[in-house]
C-alpha positions as CSV (number, residue, x, y, z in Angstrom):
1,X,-27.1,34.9,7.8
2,X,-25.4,32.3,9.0
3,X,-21.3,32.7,9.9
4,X,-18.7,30.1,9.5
5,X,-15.4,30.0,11.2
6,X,-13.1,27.9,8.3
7,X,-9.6,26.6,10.8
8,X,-8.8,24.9,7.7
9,X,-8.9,24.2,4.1
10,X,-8.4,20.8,3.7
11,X,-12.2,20.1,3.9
12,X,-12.9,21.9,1.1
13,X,-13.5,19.6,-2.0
14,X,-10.6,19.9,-4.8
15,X,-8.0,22.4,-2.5
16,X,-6.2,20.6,-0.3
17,X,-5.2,17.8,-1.1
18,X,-6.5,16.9,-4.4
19,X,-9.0,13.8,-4.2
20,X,-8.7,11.1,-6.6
21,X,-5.8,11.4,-8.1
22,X,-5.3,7.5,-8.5
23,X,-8.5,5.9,-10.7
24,X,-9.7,2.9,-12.3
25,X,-5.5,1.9,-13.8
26,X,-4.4,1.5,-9.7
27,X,-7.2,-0.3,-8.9
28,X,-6.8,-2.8,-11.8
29,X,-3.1,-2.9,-11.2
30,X,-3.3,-3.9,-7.5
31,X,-6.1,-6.6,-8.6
32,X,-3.8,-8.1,-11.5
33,X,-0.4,-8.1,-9.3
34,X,-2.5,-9.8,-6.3
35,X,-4.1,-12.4,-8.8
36,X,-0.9,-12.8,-10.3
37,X,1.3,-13.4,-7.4
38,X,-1.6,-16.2,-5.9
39,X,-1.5,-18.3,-9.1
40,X,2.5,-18.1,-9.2
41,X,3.2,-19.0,-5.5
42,X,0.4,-21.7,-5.9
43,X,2.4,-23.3,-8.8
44,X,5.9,-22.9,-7.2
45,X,4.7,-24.1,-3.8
46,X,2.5,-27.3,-5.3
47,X,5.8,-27.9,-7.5
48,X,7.8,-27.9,-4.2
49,X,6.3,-30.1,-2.9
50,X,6.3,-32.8,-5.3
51,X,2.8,-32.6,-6.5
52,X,3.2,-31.5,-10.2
53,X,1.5,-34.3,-11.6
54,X,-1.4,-34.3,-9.1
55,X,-1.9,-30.4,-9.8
56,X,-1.3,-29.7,-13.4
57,X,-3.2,-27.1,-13.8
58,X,-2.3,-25.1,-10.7
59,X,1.4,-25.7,-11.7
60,X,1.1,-25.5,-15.6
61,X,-1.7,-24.4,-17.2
62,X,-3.0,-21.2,-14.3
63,X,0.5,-19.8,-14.9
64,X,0.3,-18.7,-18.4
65,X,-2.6,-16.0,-17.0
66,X,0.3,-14.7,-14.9
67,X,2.4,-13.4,-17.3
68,X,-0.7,-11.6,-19.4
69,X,-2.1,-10.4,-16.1
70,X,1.3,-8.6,-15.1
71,X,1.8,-7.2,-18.9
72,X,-1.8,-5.6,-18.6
73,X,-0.9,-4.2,-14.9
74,X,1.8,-2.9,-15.9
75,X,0.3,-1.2,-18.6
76,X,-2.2,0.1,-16.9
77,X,0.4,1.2,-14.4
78,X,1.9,2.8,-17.2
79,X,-1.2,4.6,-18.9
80,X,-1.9,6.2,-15.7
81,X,1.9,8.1,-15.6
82,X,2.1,11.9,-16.7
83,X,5.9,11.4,-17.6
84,X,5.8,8.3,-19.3
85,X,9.4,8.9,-20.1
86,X,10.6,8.4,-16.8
87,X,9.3,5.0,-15.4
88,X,12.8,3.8,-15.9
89,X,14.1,6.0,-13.7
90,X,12.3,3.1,-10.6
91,X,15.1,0.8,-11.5
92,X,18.0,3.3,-11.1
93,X,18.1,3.4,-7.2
94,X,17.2,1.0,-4.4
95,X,15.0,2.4,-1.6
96,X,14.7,-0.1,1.2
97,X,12.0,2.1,3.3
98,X,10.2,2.1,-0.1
99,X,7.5,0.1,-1.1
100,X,7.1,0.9,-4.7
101,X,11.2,0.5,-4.9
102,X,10.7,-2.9,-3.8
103,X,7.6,-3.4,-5.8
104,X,9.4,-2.6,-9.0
105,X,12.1,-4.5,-8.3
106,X,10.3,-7.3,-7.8
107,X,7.7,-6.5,-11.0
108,X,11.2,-6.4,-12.8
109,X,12.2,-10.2,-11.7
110,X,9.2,-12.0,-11.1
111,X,7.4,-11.0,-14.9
112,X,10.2,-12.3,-17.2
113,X,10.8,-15.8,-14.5
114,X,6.9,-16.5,-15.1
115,X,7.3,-16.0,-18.5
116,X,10.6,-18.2,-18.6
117,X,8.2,-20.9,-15.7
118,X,5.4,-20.7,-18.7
119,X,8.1,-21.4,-21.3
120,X,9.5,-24.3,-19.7
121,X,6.2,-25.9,-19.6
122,X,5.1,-25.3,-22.9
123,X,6.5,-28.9,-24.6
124,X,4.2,-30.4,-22.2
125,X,1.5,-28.2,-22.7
126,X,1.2,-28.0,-26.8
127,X,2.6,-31.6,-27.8
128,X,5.0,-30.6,-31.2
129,X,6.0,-27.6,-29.9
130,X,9.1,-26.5,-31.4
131,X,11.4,-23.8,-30.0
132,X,12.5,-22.7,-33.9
133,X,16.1,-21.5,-32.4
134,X,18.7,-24.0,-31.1
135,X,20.1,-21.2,-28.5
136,X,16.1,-21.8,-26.8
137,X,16.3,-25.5,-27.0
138,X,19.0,-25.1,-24.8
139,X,17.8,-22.4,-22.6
140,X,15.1,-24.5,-22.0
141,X,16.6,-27.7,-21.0
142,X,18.8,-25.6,-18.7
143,X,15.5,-23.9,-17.3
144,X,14.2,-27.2,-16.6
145,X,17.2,-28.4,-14.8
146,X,17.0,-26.0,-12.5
147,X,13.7,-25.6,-12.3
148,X,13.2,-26.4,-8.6
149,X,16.0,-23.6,-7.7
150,X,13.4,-21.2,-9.9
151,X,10.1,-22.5,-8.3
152,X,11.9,-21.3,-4.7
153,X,12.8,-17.7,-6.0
154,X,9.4,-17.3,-7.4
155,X,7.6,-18.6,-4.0
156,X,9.7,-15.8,-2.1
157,X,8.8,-13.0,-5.3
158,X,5.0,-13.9,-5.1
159,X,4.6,-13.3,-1.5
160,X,6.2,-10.2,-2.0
161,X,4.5,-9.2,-5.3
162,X,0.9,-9.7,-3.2
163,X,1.8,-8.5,-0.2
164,X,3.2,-5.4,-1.5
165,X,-0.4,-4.1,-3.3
166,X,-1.4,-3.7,0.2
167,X,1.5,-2.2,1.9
168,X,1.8,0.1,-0.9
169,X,-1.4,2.1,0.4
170,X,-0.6,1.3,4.0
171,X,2.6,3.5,3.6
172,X,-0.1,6.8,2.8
173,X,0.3,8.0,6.5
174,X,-2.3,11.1,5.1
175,X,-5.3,8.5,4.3
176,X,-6.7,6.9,7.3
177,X,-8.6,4.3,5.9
178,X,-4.8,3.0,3.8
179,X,-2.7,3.3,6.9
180,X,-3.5,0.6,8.9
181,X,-1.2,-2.5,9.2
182,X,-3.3,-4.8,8.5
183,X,-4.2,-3.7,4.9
184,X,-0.7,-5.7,3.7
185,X,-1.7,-9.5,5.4
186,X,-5.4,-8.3,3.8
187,X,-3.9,-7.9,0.1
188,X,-1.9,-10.9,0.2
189,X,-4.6,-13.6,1.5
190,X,-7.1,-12.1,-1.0
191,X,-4.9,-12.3,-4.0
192,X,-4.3,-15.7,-3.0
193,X,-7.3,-16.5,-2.6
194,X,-8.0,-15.2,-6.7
195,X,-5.3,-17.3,-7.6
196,X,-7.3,-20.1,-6.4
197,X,-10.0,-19.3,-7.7
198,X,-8.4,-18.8,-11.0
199,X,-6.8,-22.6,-10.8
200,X,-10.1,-23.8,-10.1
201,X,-11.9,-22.2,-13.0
202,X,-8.9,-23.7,-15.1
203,X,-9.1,-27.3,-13.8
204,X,-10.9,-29.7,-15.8
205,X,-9.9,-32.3,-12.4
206,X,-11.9,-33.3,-9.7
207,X,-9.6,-34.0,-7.0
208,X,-7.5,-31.2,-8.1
209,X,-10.4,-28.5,-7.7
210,X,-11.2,-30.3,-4.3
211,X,-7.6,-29.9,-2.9
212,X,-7.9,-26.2,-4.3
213,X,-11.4,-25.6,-2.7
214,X,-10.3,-26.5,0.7
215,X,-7.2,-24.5,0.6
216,X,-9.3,-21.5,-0.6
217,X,-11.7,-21.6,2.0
218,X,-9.1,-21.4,4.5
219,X,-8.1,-18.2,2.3
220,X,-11.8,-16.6,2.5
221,X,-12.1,-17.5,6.0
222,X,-8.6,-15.7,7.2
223,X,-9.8,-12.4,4.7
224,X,-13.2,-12.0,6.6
225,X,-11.5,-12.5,9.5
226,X,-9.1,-9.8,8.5
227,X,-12.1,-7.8,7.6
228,X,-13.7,-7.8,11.0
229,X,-10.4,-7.2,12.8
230,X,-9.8,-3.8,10.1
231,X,-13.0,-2.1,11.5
232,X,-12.8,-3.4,14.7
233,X,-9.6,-1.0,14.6
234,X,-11.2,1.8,12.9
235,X,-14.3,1.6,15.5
236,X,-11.7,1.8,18.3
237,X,-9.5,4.5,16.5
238,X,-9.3,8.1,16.3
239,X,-12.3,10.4,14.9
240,X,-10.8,10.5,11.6
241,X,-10.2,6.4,12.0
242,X,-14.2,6.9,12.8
243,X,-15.1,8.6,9.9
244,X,-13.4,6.0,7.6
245,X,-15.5,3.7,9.0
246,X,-18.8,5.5,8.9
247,X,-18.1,5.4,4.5
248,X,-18.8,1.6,5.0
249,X,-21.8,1.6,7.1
250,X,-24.4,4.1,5.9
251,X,-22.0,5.6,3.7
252,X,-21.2,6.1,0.4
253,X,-19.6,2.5,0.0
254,X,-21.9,0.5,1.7
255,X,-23.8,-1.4,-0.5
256,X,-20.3,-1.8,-2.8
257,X,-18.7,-3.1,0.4
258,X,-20.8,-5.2,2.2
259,X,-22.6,-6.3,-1.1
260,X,-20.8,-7.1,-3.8
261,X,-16.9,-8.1,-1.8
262,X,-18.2,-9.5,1.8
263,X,-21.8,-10.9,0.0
264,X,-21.0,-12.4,-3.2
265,X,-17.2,-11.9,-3.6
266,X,-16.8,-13.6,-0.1
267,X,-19.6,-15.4,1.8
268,X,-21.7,-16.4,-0.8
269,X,-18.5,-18.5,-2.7
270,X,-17.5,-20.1,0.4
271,X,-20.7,-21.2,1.0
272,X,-20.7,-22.9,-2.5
273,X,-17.2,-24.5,-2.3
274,X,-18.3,-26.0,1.5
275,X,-21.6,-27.6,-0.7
276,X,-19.5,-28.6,-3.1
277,X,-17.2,-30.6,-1.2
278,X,-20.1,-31.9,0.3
279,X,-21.1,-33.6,-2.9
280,X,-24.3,-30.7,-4.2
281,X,-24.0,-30.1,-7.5
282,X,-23.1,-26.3,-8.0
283,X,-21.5,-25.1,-11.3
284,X,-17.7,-25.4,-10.9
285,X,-17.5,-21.8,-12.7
286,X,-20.0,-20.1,-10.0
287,X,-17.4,-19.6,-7.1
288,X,-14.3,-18.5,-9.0
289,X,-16.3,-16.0,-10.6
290,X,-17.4,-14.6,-7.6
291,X,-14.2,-14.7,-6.0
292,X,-12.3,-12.9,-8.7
293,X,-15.3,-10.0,-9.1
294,X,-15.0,-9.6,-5.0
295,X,-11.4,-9.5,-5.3
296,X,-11.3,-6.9,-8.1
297,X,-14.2,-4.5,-6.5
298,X,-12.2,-4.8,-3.3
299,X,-9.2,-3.1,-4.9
300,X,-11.6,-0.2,-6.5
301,X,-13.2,0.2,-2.9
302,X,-10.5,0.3,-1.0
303,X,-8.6,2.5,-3.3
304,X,-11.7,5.0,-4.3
305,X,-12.8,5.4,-0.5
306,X,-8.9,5.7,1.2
307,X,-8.7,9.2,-1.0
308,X,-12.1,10.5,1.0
309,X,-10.5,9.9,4.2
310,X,-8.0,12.8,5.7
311,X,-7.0,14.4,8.7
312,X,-8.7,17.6,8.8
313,X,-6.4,19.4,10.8
């Protein structure tokens, strides 16, 4: 008979702590806030800088995905709480040191001014649009007057509203694999990178998509980058930094990891968009499509292997 010598519990599957507590609703949240924040601070930045007609659809048409995007996040955010009741209770205090404070905060701004940005637009958009209400005519004319004011707030809100996914599971000091500084650059230059590709799925323009492309190269290039320099830190870590790693190479999420985000959510589209601008022919739905699945099984990943990890002791 063989003896064991148990130091600790928190081994033991389902004791302490309890694994998987967050499931599919996180993982689709963080995917929908980064995708949302990259098309937004795409649409204020391109409007910034004085390129609204050259860019329509990064600056008109992408943002009315943002809006729907958030709304489902949020929902799923919400379908995921045992107290329902009590989500208000996020806006009743302001937590500095807290990054789901300032990520409801910043939900609580930046979804009604994408919805008032996609409002502004919509005249344009739909030609005979008609507002119904006086009291809108007006809101929108004053909207569109300061408009450039509003693109500036919601650059500064989008870089937050990405950014945050990843520091959100950075701030888990309990989770190895989430608390790692780099995780919060990671989130942000992949769900820019989705709001590219999201722009370029939308654009019906040829320069436009070009201009888009090479931006979002830079994006993929930085994120793999990123990638390396993550486990480069895990391999030079602690033992439990070590066993984080080990789940990604001959572990349980090794195939999801290195396949379907690094393979064809990363490599494999970049590779595409760098033929592309070379003139081959590739279909102009291929790469966006890849980005956005790599983006999304990124989130579950990240978010499904962090709850393995633990310190043991």
């Amino acid at each position: 008979m063989k003896e064991e010598l148990i130091v600790s519990g928190k081994h033991l599957p389902d004791i302490y702590p309890v694994l998987h507590l967050w499931h599919w609703e996180i993982s689709l949240y963080l995917f929908l806030g980064g995708l949302a924040g990259g098309i937004l601070f795409f649409a204020a930045y391109f409007f910034i800088t004085g390129k609204e007609k050259e860019m329509p659809a990064a600056v008109k048409w992408a943002p009315l995905i943002a809006p729907l995007a958030l709304a489902i996040g949020l929902s799923s955010l919400l379908y995921d709480l045992h107290h329902k009741l009590f989500f208000w209770q996020l806006f009743t205090t302001v937590r500095f040191t807290s990054p789901m404070s300032w990520g409801a905060w910043t939900l609580g701004i930046i979804f009604p001014l994408s919805l008032i940005w996609v409002g502004s637009y919509m005249k344009e958009m739909f030609p005979g649009w008609d507002w119904k209400f006086n009291f809108l005519e007006r809101f929108e004319a004053f909207v569109i007057k300061y408009r450039l004011q509003m693109a500036w707030l919601m650059l500064f809100l989008s870089i937050i509203l990405a950014v945050y996914t990843g520091i959100l599971l950075s701030a888990f000091n309990a989770r190895p694999l989430w608390n790692t500084s780099i995780l919060g650059p990671l989130f942000l230059v992949s769900g820019f990178s989705t709001g590219l590709a999201a722009i370029m799925w939308i654009s019906n323009d040829e320069k436009e998509r070009k201009i888009v492309s090479r931006i979002d190269i830079f994006f993929i290039l930085t994120e793999l980058f990123l990638i390396v320099h993550l486990f480069m830190g895990f391999m030079a870590g602690t033992a439990v930094k070590l066993e984080a790693f080990h789940l990604f190479i001959g572990g349980d999420f090794t195939i999801r990891f290195w396949i379907f985000v690094v393979l064809l959510g990363l490599v494999f589209p970049v590779t595409l968009e760098i033929l592309e601008l070379k003139d081959y022919h590739v279909p102009k739905w291929v790469p966006p499509l890849l980005i956005l699945f790599g983006g999304l099984m990124f989130r579950f990943v990240m978010v499904d292997a962090g709850q393995i990890t633990h310190f043991l002791y």
